[in-house]
C-alpha positions, 0 to 999 in steps of 0.5 A: 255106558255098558260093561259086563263087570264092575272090575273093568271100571275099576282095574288098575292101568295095564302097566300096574296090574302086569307088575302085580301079576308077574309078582303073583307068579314069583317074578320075571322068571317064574311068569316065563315058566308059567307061561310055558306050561300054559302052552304046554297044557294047551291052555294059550290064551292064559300064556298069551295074558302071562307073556302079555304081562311080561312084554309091558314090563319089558317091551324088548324081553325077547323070550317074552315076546316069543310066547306072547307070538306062540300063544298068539299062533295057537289061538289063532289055530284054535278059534272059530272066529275069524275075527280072532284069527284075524287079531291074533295073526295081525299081531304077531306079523306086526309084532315080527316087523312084518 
């Protein structure tokens, strides 16, 4: 199969790497923080990742789920590709209940 690089062959399950992540930043509340400042930096595809990380560890994490659709929106609002703007606005109304 084709891959592009050797760590997406040998990453650990999303679950793990979302635990490692969060710990990286210093916690539930830090990642929160740093997430924030991601989309404050106008930089939403790493608070998308961060928020992302959050919700495996908690799926009912309100605050988290909040970023995770903010990034969401402000990627959508900045691609060209219509693809992702797709992906990106189908998530949150689905993450919405919509």
């Amino acid at each position: 199969g084709y891959y592009s690089e050797l760590l997406d062959l040998v990453r650990a399950d999303g679950v793990t790497e979302a635990g490692e992540l969060v710990e990286l930043a210093g916690g539930r509340p830090a990642g929160v923080n740093a997430a924030r400042a991601a989309l404050a930096r106008n930089n939403p595809r790493w608070a998308a990742r961060l928020a992302r990380s959050l919700l495996y560890l908690n799926k009912d994490d309100a605050e988290a789920k909040s970023l995770w659709q903010d990034s969401l929106l402000a990627i959508a609002a900045e691609t060209k590709s219509v693809n992702e703007r797709n992906y990106a606005l189908t998530e949150v109304a689905e993450s919405r209940g919509i």
